[in-house]
C-alpha positions in Angstrom: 84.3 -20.6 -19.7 80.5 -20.0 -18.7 78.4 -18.3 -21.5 76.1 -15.9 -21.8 72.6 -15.6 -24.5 73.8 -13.9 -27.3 70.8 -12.1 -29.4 70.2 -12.1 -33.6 73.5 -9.9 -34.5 72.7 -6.9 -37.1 71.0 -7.1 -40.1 72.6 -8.9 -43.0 73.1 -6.2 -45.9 70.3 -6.2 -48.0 69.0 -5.2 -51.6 66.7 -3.2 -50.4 68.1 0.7 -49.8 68.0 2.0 -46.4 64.9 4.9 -46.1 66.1 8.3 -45.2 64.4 11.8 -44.7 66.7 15.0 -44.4 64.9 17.9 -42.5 66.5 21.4 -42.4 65.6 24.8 -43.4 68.4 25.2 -45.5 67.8 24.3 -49.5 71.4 24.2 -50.5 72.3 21.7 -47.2 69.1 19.6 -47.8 70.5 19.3 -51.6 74.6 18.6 -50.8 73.2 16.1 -48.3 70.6 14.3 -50.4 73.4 14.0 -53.1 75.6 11.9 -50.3 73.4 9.8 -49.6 71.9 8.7 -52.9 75.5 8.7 -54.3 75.6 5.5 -51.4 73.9 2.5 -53.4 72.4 1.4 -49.8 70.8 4.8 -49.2 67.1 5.7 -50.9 66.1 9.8 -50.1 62.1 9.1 -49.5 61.7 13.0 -48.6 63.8 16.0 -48.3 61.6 19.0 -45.7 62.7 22.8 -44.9 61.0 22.8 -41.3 59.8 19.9 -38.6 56.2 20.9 -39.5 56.5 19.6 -43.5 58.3 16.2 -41.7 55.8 15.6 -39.4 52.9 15.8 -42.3 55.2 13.5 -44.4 56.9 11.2 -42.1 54.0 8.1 -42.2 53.5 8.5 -45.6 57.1 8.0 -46.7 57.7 5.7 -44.1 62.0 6.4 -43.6 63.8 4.1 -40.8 66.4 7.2 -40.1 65.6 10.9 -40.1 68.6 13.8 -39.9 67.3 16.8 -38.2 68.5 20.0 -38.0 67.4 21.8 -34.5 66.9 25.3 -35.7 64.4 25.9 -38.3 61.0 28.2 -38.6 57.7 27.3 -37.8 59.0 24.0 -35.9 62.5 23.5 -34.8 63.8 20.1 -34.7 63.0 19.5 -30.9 59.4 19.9 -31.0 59.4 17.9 -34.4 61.0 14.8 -32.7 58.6 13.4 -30.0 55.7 13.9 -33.1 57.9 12.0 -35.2 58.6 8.7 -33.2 55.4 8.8 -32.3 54.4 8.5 -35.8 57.3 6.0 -36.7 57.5 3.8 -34.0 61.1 3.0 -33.6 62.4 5.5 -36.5 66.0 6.4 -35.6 66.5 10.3 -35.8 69.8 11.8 -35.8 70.2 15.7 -34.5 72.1 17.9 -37.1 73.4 20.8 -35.1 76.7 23.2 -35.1 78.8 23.6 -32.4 77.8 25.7 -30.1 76.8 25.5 -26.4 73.0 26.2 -27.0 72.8 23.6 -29.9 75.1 20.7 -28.1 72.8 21.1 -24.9 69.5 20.7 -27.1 71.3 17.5 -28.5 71.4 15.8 -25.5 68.2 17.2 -24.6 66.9 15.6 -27.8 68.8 11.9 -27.0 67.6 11.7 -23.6 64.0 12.4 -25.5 64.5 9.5 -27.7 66.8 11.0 -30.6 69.4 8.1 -31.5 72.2 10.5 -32.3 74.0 13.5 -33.1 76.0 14.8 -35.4 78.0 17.8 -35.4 77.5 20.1 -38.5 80.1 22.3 -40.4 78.8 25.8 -39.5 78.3 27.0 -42.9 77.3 25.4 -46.7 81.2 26.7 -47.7 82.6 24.2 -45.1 80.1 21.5 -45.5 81.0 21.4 -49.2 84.6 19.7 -48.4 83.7 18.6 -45.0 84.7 14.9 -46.6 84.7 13.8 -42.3 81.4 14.7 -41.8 80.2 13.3 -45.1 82.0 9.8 -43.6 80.4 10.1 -40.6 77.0 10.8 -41.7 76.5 7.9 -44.1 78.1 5.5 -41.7 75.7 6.6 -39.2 72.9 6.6 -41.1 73.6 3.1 -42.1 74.2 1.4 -38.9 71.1 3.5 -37.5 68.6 2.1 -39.9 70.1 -1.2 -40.0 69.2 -1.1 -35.9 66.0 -0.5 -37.0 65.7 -3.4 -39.2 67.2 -6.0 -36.3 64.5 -3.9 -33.9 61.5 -4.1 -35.7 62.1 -7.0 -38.4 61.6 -4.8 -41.3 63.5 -6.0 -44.4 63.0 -2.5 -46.2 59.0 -2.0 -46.6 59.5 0.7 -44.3 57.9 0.7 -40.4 54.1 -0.2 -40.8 52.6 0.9 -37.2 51.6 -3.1 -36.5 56.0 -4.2 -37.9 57.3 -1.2 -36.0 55.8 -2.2 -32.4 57.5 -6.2 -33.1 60.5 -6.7 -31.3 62.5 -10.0 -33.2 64.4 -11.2 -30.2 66.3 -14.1 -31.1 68.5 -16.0 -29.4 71.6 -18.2 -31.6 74.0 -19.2 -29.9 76.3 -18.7 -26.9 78.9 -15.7 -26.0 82.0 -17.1 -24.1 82.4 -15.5 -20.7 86.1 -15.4 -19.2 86.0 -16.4 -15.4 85.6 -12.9 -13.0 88.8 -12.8 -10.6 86.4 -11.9 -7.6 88.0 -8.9 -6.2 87.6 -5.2 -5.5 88.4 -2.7 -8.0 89.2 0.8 -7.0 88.8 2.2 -10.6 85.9 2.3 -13.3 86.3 3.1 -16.4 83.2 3.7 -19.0 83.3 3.9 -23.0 80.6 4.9 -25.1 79.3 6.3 -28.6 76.7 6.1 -30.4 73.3 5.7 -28.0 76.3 6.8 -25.1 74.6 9.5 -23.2 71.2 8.4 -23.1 72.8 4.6 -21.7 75.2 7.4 -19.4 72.3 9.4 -17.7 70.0 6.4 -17.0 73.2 4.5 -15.4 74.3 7.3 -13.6 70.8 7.8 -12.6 71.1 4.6 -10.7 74.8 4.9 -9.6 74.0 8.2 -7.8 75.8 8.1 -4.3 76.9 4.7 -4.5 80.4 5.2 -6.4 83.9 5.1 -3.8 86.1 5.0 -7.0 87.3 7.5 -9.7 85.3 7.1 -12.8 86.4 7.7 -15.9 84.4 8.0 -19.1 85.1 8.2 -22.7 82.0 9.2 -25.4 82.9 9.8 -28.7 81.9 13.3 -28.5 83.5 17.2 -30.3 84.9 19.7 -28.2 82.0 21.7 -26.3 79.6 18.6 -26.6 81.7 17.4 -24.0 81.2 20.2 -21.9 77.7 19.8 -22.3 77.4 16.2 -21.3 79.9 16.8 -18.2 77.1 19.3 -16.7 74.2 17.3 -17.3 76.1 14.2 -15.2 77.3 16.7 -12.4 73.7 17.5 -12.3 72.2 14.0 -12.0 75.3 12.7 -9.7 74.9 16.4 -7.6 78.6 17.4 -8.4 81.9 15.9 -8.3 81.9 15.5 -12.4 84.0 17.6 -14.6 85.7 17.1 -18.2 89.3 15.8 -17.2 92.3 18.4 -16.7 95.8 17.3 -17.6 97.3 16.4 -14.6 94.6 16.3 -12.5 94.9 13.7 -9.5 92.7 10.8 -9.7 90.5 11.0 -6.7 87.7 8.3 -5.3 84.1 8.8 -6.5 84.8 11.9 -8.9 83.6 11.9 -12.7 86.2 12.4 -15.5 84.9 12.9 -18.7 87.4 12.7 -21.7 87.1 16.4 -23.3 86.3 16.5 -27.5 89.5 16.2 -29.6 91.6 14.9 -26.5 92.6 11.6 -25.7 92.4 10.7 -21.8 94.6 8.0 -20.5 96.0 7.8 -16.6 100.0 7.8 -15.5 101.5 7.0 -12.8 103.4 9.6 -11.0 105.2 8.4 -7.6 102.2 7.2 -5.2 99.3 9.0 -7.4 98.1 8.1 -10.5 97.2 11.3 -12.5 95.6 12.0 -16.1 97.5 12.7 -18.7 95.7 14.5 -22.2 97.0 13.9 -25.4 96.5 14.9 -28.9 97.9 11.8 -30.4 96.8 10.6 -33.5 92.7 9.3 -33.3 92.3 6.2 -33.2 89.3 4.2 -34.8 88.7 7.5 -36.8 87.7 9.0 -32.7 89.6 11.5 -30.5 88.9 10.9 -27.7 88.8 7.1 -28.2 88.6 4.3 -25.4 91.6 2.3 -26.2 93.8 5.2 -24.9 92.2 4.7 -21.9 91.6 1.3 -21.6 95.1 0.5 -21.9 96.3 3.2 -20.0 94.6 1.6 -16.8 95.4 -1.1 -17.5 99.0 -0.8 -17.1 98.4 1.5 -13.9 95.6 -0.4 -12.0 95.9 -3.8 -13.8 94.2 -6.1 -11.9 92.3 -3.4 -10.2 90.5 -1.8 -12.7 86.7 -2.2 -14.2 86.1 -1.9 -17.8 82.8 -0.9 -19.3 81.6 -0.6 -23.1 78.1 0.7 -23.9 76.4 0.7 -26.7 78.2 2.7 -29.9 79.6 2.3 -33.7 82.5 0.6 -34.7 85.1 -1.9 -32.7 86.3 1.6 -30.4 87.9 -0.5 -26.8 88.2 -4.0 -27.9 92.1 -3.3 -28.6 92.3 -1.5 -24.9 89.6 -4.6 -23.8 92.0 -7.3 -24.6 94.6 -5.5 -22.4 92.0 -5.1 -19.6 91.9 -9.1 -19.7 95.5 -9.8 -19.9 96.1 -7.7 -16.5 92.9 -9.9 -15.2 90.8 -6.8 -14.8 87.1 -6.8 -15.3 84.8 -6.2 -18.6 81.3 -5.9 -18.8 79.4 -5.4 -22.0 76.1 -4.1 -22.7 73.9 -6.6 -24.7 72.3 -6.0 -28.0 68.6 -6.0 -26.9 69.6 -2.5 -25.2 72.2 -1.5 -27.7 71.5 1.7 -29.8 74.0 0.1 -32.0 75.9 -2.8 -30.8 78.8 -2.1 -32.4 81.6 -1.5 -29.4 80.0 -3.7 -26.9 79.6 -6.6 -29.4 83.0 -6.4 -30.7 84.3 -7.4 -27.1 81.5 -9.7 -26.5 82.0 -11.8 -29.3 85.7 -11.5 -28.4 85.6 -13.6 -25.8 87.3 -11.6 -23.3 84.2 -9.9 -21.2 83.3 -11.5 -17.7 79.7 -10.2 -18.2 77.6 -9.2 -21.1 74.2 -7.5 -19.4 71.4 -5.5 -20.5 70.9 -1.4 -19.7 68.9 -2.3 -16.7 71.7 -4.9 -15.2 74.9 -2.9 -16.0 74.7 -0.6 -12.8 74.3 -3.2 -10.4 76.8 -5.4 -12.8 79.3 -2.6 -12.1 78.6 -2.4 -7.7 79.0 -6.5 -7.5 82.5 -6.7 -9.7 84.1 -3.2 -7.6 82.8 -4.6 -4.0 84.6 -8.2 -4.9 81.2 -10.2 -5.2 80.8 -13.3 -7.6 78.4 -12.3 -10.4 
Protein backbone atom coordinates (compact mmCIF):
# COMPACT_ATOMS: atom_id res chain seq x y z
CA UNK A 1 0.00 0.00 0.00
CA UNK A 2 1.41 3.62 -0.75
CA UNK A 3 0.55 6.32 1.92
CA UNK A 4 -0.56 9.49 2.15
CA UNK A 5 0.44 12.64 5.04
CA UNK A 6 -2.07 12.37 7.43
CA UNK A 7 -2.53 15.91 9.57
CA UNK A 8 -2.97 16.38 13.75
CA UNK A 9 -6.53 14.59 14.05
CA UNK A 10 -9.18 16.69 16.23
CA UNK A 11 -8.67 18.03 19.43
CA UNK A 12 -8.29 15.73 22.39
CA UNK A 13 -11.32 16.55 24.80
CA UNK A 14 -10.41 19.03 27.16
CA UNK A 15 -11.17 20.62 30.62
CA UNK A 16 -11.67 23.66 29.43
CA UNK A 17 -15.57 24.24 28.13
CA UNK A 18 -16.17 24.94 24.65
CA UNK A 19 -17.21 29.09 24.15
CA UNK A 20 -20.51 29.66 22.73
CA UNK A 21 -22.65 32.85 21.86
CA UNK A 22 -26.57 32.32 20.95
CA UNK A 23 -27.88 35.31 18.83
CA UNK A 24 -31.71 35.56 18.14
CA UNK A 25 -34.33 38.00 18.76
CA UNK A 26 -36.32 35.65 20.59
CA UNK A 27 -35.89 35.81 24.64
CA UNK A 28 -37.64 32.53 25.40
CA UNK A 29 -35.38 30.57 22.43
CA UNK A 30 -32.15 32.39 23.54
CA UNK A 31 -33.16 31.00 27.20
CA UNK A 32 -34.34 27.05 26.16
CA UNK A 33 -31.08 27.12 24.15
CA UNK A 34 -28.62 28.56 26.68
CA UNK A 35 -30.21 25.90 29.14
CA UNK A 36 -28.93 23.03 26.55
CA UNK A 37 -25.93 23.92 26.26
CA UNK A 38 -24.82 24.75 29.84
CA UNK A 39 -26.74 21.50 30.87
CA UNK A 40 -23.57 19.98 28.48
CA UNK A 41 -20.49 19.95 30.96
CA UNK A 42 -18.25 20.83 27.66
CA UNK A 43 -20.38 23.86 26.77
CA UNK A 44 -19.62 27.47 28.61
CA UNK A 45 -22.63 30.31 27.37
CA UNK A 46 -20.02 33.47 27.24
CA UNK A 47 -23.11 35.75 25.78
CA UNK A 48 -26.63 35.38 24.88
CA UNK A 49 -27.81 38.77 22.13
CA UNK A 50 -31.47 39.60 20.77
CA UNK A 51 -30.09 41.05 17.31
CA UNK A 52 -26.57 40.75 15.19
CA UNK A 53 -25.90 44.38 16.17
CA UNK A 54 -25.56 43.51 20.25
CA UNK A 55 -23.13 40.32 18.81
CA UNK A 56 -21.12 42.27 16.81
CA UNK A 57 -20.39 44.87 19.88
CA UNK A 58 -19.84 41.73 22.13
CA UNK A 59 -18.23 39.14 20.06
CA UNK A 60 -14.15 40.22 20.79
CA UNK A 61 -14.85 40.88 24.15
CA UNK A 62 -16.32 37.41 25.01
CA UNK A 63 -14.17 35.82 22.70
CA UNK A 64 -16.73 32.43 21.78
CA UNK A 65 -15.16 29.68 19.16
CA UNK A 66 -18.93 28.89 17.80
CA UNK A 67 -21.74 31.36 17.36
CA UNK A 68 -25.65 30.07 16.57
CA UNK A 69 -27.36 32.74 14.58
CA UNK A 70 -30.69 33.23 13.82
CA UNK A 71 -31.20 35.08 10.24
CA UNK A 72 -34.18 37.17 10.96
CA UNK A 73 -33.97 39.58 13.66
CA UNK A 74 -34.38 43.68 13.94
CA UNK A 75 -31.88 46.13 13.57
CA UNK A 76 -29.36 43.48 12.00
CA UNK A 77 -30.36 40.18 10.67
CA UNK A 78 -28.05 37.37 10.92
CA UNK A 79 -26.58 37.79 7.36
CA UNK A 80 -25.23 41.21 7.66
CA UNK A 81 -24.03 40.21 11.31
CA UNK A 82 -21.84 37.34 9.90
CA UNK A 83 -19.02 38.72 7.69
CA UNK A 84 -18.54 41.55 10.89
CA UNK A 85 -18.34 38.72 12.98
CA UNK A 86 -15.50 36.50 11.42
CA UNK A 87 -13.88 39.37 10.77
CA UNK A 88 -13.70 40.12 14.37
CA UNK A 89 -13.03 36.30 15.35
CA UNK A 90 -10.82 35.13 12.93
CA UNK A 91 -11.72 31.58 12.45
CA UNK A 92 -15.00 31.61 14.78
CA UNK A 93 -17.29 28.90 13.55
CA UNK A 94 -20.96 30.30 13.20
CA UNK A 95 -23.83 28.09 12.69
CA UNK A 96 -27.20 29.67 10.85
CA UNK A 97 -30.46 29.00 12.93
CA UNK A 98 -33.22 29.26 10.44
CA UNK A 99 -36.87 27.55 9.89
CA UNK A 100 -37.79 25.91 7.01
CA UNK A 101 -38.78 27.76 4.51
CA UNK A 102 -37.55 28.60 0.95
CA UNK A 103 -36.44 32.19 1.78
CA UNK A 104 -34.56 31.12 5.00
CA UNK A 105 -32.82 27.78 3.41
CA UNK A 106 -31.64 30.00 0.37
CA UNK A 107 -30.08 32.69 2.90
CA UNK A 108 -28.31 29.53 4.58
CA UNK A 109 -26.44 28.66 1.82
CA UNK A 110 -26.00 32.15 1.03
CA UNK A 111 -24.48 32.54 4.49
CA UNK A 112 -22.09 29.08 4.09
CA UNK A 113 -20.77 30.14 0.83
CA UNK A 114 -19.97 33.60 2.94
CA UNK A 115 -18.02 31.72 5.41
CA UNK A 116 -20.91 30.43 7.86
CA UNK A 117 -19.77 26.79 8.96
CA UNK A 118 -23.32 25.44 9.24
CA UNK A 119 -26.83 25.25 9.43
CA UNK A 120 -29.27 24.15 11.35
CA UNK A 121 -32.86 23.83 10.83
CA UNK A 122 -35.06 25.29 13.60
CA UNK A 123 -38.54 24.08 14.94
CA UNK A 124 -40.80 26.84 13.71
CA UNK A 125 -42.18 27.93 16.95
CA UNK A 126 -40.86 27.97 21.02
CA UNK A 127 -43.97 25.17 21.53
CA UNK A 128 -42.08 22.71 19.11
CA UNK A 129 -38.62 23.69 20.11
CA UNK A 130 -39.53 22.75 23.75
CA UNK A 131 -39.60 18.81 22.82
CA UNK A 132 -37.69 19.13 19.73
CA UNK A 133 -35.23 16.45 21.73
CA UNK A 134 -33.55 15.97 17.66
CA UNK A 135 -32.77 19.26 17.24
CA UNK A 136 -31.51 19.65 20.81
CA UNK A 137 -29.08 16.44 19.71
CA UNK A 138 -28.08 17.96 16.75
CA UNK A 139 -27.29 21.32 18.06
CA UNK A 140 -24.88 20.29 20.89
CA UNK A 141 -23.19 17.83 18.66
CA UNK A 142 -22.62 20.48 16.26
CA UNK A 143 -21.58 22.85 18.35
CA UNK A 144 -19.07 20.63 19.72
CA UNK A 145 -17.38 19.33 16.84
CA UNK A 146 -17.54 23.04 15.38
CA UNK A 147 -15.49 24.56 18.14
CA UNK A 148 -13.35 21.63 18.54
CA UNK A 149 -12.34 22.47 14.63
CA UNK A 150 -11.57 25.62 15.79
CA UNK A 151 -9.27 24.48 18.40
CA UNK A 152 -7.28 21.91 15.75
CA UNK A 153 -7.41 25.30 13.38
CA UNK A 154 -6.13 27.84 15.40
CA UNK A 155 -4.30 25.95 18.45
CA UNK A 156 -6.45 27.39 20.98
CA UNK A 157 -6.74 25.10 24.14
CA UNK A 158 -9.88 27.28 25.43
CA UNK A 159 -8.48 30.98 26.09
CA UNK A 160 -10.67 31.83 23.43
CA UNK A 161 -9.32 33.25 19.67
CA UNK A 162 -6.80 36.17 20.55
CA UNK A 163 -6.50 38.07 16.88
CA UNK A 164 -2.48 36.99 16.89
CA UNK A 165 -3.73 32.64 18.09
CA UNK A 166 -6.70 32.93 15.60
CA UNK A 167 -4.56 33.78 12.35
CA UNK A 168 -2.00 30.38 13.46
CA UNK A 169 -2.69 27.53 11.54
CA UNK A 170 -1.05 24.15 13.71
CA UNK A 171 -0.42 21.98 10.69
CA UNK A 172 1.06 18.82 11.84
CA UNK A 173 1.95 16.08 10.23
CA UNK A 174 2.06 12.28 12.52
CA UNK A 175 2.06 9.64 10.69
CA UNK A 176 0.96 7.91 7.48
CA UNK A 177 -2.66 7.06 6.05
CA UNK A 178 -2.65 3.67 4.12
CA UNK A 179 -3.68 4.08 0.49
CA UNK A 180 -5.25 0.95 -1.37
CA UNK A 181 -3.78 0.60 -4.92
CA UNK A 182 -6.21 2.58 -7.74
CA UNK A 183 -7.46 -0.17 -10.36
CA UNK A 184 -6.64 2.41 -13.32
CA UNK A 185 -9.76 2.49 -15.21
CA UNK A 186 -12.68 4.55 -16.37
CA UNK A 187 -15.57 5.02 -14.26
CA UNK A 188 -18.85 5.95 -15.79
CA UNK A 189 -20.47 7.05 -12.41
CA UNK A 190 -19.62 9.58 -9.58
CA UNK A 191 -21.02 9.64 -6.59
CA UNK A 192 -20.46 12.58 -3.84
CA UNK A 193 -21.30 12.62 0.04
CA UNK A 194 -21.18 15.42 2.17
CA UNK A 195 -22.37 17.16 5.51
CA UNK A 196 -21.23 19.36 7.55
CA UNK A 197 -18.90 22.20 5.54
CA UNK A 198 -20.82 20.12 2.32
CA UNK A 199 -22.10 22.95 0.16
CA UNK A 200 -19.57 25.38 0.48
CA UNK A 201 -16.77 22.16 -0.50
CA UNK A 202 -19.95 21.44 -3.39
CA UNK A 203 -20.09 24.86 -5.04
CA UNK A 204 -16.30 25.52 -5.13
CA UNK A 205 -15.89 21.85 -6.73
CA UNK A 206 -18.54 22.18 -8.96
CA UNK A 207 -17.17 25.54 -9.79
CA UNK A 208 -14.18 23.73 -11.19
CA UNK A 209 -16.10 20.59 -12.64
CA UNK A 210 -18.22 22.88 -14.83
CA UNK A 211 -18.52 21.29 -18.41
CA UNK A 212 -16.04 18.71 -17.80
CA UNK A 213 -18.48 15.81 -16.31
CA UNK A 214 -19.60 12.71 -19.11
CA UNK A 215 -21.07 10.70 -16.20
CA UNK A 216 -24.24 10.86 -13.88
CA UNK A 217 -23.36 12.43 -10.61
CA UNK A 218 -24.98 11.71 -7.78
CA UNK A 219 -24.71 13.59 -4.45
CA UNK A 220 -25.89 13.03 -0.97
CA UNK A 221 -25.67 16.26 1.79
CA UNK A 222 -27.13 15.76 4.90
CA UNK A 223 -29.64 18.26 4.26
CA UNK A 224 -34.15 18.70 5.41
CA UNK A 225 -36.62 18.68 2.87
CA UNK A 226 -36.64 22.21 0.98
CA UNK A 227 -32.86 22.84 1.85
CA UNK A 228 -32.41 20.45 -0.68
CA UNK A 229 -34.31 22.22 -3.09
CA UNK A 230 -32.37 25.06 -2.43
CA UNK A 231 -28.93 23.67 -2.81
CA UNK A 232 -30.14 21.77 -6.14
CA UNK A 233 -30.79 25.40 -7.83
CA UNK A 234 -27.73 26.97 -6.66
CA UNK A 235 -25.67 23.89 -8.50
CA UNK A 236 -27.92 23.97 -11.71
CA UNK A 237 -26.95 27.57 -11.59
CA UNK A 238 -23.14 27.19 -11.33
CA UNK A 239 -23.10 23.88 -13.63
CA UNK A 240 -25.78 26.05 -16.23
CA UNK A 241 -28.48 23.20 -15.81
CA UNK A 242 -28.76 19.59 -16.02
CA UNK A 243 -29.03 19.39 -11.94
CA UNK A 244 -32.22 18.56 -10.19
CA UNK A 245 -33.14 16.79 -6.67
CA UNK A 246 -33.57 13.01 -7.79
CA UNK A 247 -37.16 11.66 -8.86
CA UNK A 248 -37.93 8.04 -8.18
CA UNK A 249 -37.39 6.25 -11.13
CA UNK A 250 -35.74 8.68 -12.98
CA UNK A 251 -33.17 7.18 -15.54
CA UNK A 252 -29.66 7.67 -14.83
CA UNK A 253 -28.29 9.75 -17.66
CA UNK A 254 -24.40 10.93 -18.45
CA UNK A 255 -23.33 14.28 -17.03
CA UNK A 256 -26.71 15.16 -15.06
CA UNK A 257 -26.71 16.20 -11.29
CA UNK A 258 -28.84 14.13 -8.81
CA UNK A 259 -29.17 15.44 -5.59
CA UNK A 260 -30.69 13.24 -2.76
CA UNK A 261 -34.01 15.19 -1.66
CA UNK A 262 -34.38 15.90 2.51
CA UNK A 263 -35.91 12.92 4.33
CA UNK A 264 -35.29 10.52 1.31
CA UNK A 265 -32.83 8.06 0.89
CA UNK A 266 -31.33 7.87 -2.81
CA UNK A 267 -29.73 4.65 -3.93
CA UNK A 268 -29.64 3.30 -7.83
CA UNK A 269 -31.37 -0.14 -9.26
CA UNK A 270 -30.91 -1.89 -11.94
CA UNK A 271 -33.84 -2.31 -14.23
CA UNK A 272 -33.08 -4.41 -17.56
CA UNK A 273 -30.28 -2.39 -19.48
CA UNK A 274 -30.83 1.04 -17.34
CA UNK A 275 -29.95 1.66 -14.07
CA UNK A 276 -32.61 4.01 -12.48
CA UNK A 277 -33.00 5.64 -8.87
CA UNK A 278 -34.95 4.34 -6.57
CA UNK A 279 -36.20 6.75 -3.24
CA UNK A 280 -36.79 5.25 -0.10
CA UNK A 281 -37.98 6.22 3.27
CA UNK A 282 -36.16 3.49 5.09
CA UNK A 283 -35.09 3.87 8.38
CA UNK A 284 -32.04 6.83 8.66
CA UNK A 285 -29.17 5.67 9.07
CA UNK A 286 -26.31 7.37 11.11
CA UNK A 287 -29.17 9.44 12.68
CA UNK A 288 -29.35 11.10 8.59
CA UNK A 289 -32.05 10.67 5.92
CA UNK A 290 -30.74 11.00 3.31
CA UNK A 291 -27.51 9.27 4.29
CA UNK A 292 -24.50 8.08 1.91
CA UNK A 293 -24.31 4.55 2.72
CA UNK A 294 -27.64 3.93 0.87
CA UNK A 295 -26.04 5.18 -1.87
CA UNK A 296 -22.76 4.05 -1.68
CA UNK A 297 -23.72 0.53 -1.50
CA UNK A 298 -26.30 0.87 -3.92
CA UNK A 299 -23.61 1.61 -6.71
CA UNK A 300 -21.78 -0.46 -5.70
CA UNK A 301 -23.73 -3.45 -6.43
CA UNK A 302 -24.89 -1.80 -9.90
CA UNK A 303 -21.61 -0.23 -11.20
CA UNK A 304 -19.05 -2.13 -9.05
CA UNK A 305 -15.97 -1.67 -10.41
CA UNK A 306 -17.15 1.22 -12.37
CA UNK A 307 -18.13 3.65 -9.99
CA UNK A 308 -16.21 6.76 -8.06
CA UNK A 309 -16.81 7.39 -4.60
CA UNK A 310 -16.34 10.72 -2.89
CA UNK A 311 -16.61 11.96 0.85
CA UNK A 312 -16.20 15.55 1.73
CA UNK A 313 -15.91 17.08 4.62
CA UNK A 314 -18.94 16.39 7.45
CA UNK A 315 -19.87 15.03 11.14
CA UNK A 316 -19.96 11.64 12.09
CA UNK A 317 -18.65 8.14 10.21
CA UNK A 318 -21.91 8.76 7.38
CA UNK A 319 -20.26 6.42 3.96
CA UNK A 320 -17.53 4.48 5.53
CA UNK A 321 -20.10 1.39 5.85
CA UNK A 322 -21.16 2.06 1.88
CA UNK A 323 -17.00 2.98 1.51
CA UNK A 324 -15.99 -0.42 2.45
CA UNK A 325 -18.39 -1.84 -0.20
CA UNK A 326 -17.06 0.70 -2.81
CA UNK A 327 -13.57 -1.20 -2.19
CA UNK A 328 -14.64 -4.64 -2.14
CA UNK A 329 -16.19 -4.14 -5.83
CA UNK A 330 -12.58 -2.36 -6.59
CA UNK A 331 -14.22 0.92 -7.26
CA UNK A 332 -12.63 4.17 -6.44
CA UNK A 333 -12.59 6.47 -3.09
CA UNK A 334 -11.18 9.65 -2.65
CA UNK A 335 -11.22 11.61 0.61
CA UNK A 336 -10.90 15.09 1.35
CA UNK A 337 -8.04 15.76 3.90
CA UNK A 338 -8.30 17.47 7.23
CA UNK A 339 -6.41 20.76 6.44
CA UNK A 340 -9.60 21.56 4.20
CA UNK A 341 -12.14 19.73 6.26
CA UNK A 342 -14.91 21.83 8.00
CA UNK A 343 -15.05 18.88 10.20
CA UNK A 344 -13.27 15.88 9.24
CA UNK A 345 -15.46 13.56 10.46
CA UNK A 346 -16.80 11.48 7.21
CA UNK A 347 -13.78 11.86 5.22
CA UNK A 348 -11.40 10.78 8.08
CA UNK A 349 -13.41 7.89 9.02
CA UNK A 350 -12.62 6.32 5.52
CA UNK A 351 -9.16 7.66 5.47
CA UNK A 352 -8.08 6.18 8.49
CA UNK A 353 -9.88 3.07 7.23
CA UNK A 354 -7.68 2.17 4.95
CA UNK A 355 -9.78 1.70 2.07
CA UNK A 356 -9.43 5.22 0.05
CA UNK A 357 -7.08 5.26 -3.10
CA UNK A 358 -6.67 9.04 -2.47
CA UNK A 359 -6.98 11.36 0.40
CA UNK A 360 -6.53 15.18 -1.26
CA UNK A 361 -7.17 18.57 -0.16
CA UNK A 362 -10.33 20.93 -1.46
CA UNK A 363 -8.17 22.30 -4.23
CA UNK A 364 -6.99 18.59 -5.56
CA UNK A 365 -10.36 16.71 -5.24
CA UNK A 366 -11.74 18.00 -8.76
CA UNK A 367 -8.94 17.23 -10.69
CA UNK A 368 -8.50 13.92 -8.27
CA UNK A 369 -12.04 13.04 -9.53
CA UNK A 370 -11.24 13.79 -13.89
CA UNK A 371 -7.78 11.53 -13.51
CA UNK A 372 -9.62 8.30 -11.57
CA UNK A 373 -13.12 8.58 -14.25
CA UNK A 374 -10.65 9.10 -17.50
CA UNK A 375 -8.55 5.78 -16.29
CA UNK A 376 -5.20 7.82 -15.48
CA UNK A 377 -2.79 6.65 -12.64
CA UNK A 378 -2.96 9.24 -9.84
Amino acid sequence: MSVAPRTQPAVRPSAVPFRVMVVDDSAVIRGLVGRWLTADPAVQLVASCPNGKVAVNEVARVRPEVVILDIEMPEMDGLTALPKLIAAVPGLKVIMASTLTLKNADISLRALAAGAADYIPKPSSTSEMTGADIYKRELIEKVKALAAAFRQATGSRGEGPTPALARKLVPVVRGPIALRKLNARRRNVLAIGSSTGGPQALFGLFQELKGKLDVPVLITQHMPKTFTTILAEHLRRIVGGNCDEAKDGERLKPGCLYIAPGDQHMTVVQQGAERVIKLTQDPPENFCRPAVDPMFRSLASTFGQGMLAVVLTGMGADGLKGGRMVAEADGALIAQDEATSVVWGMPGAVATAGICNAVVPLSQVGSTILKVLQGAPL
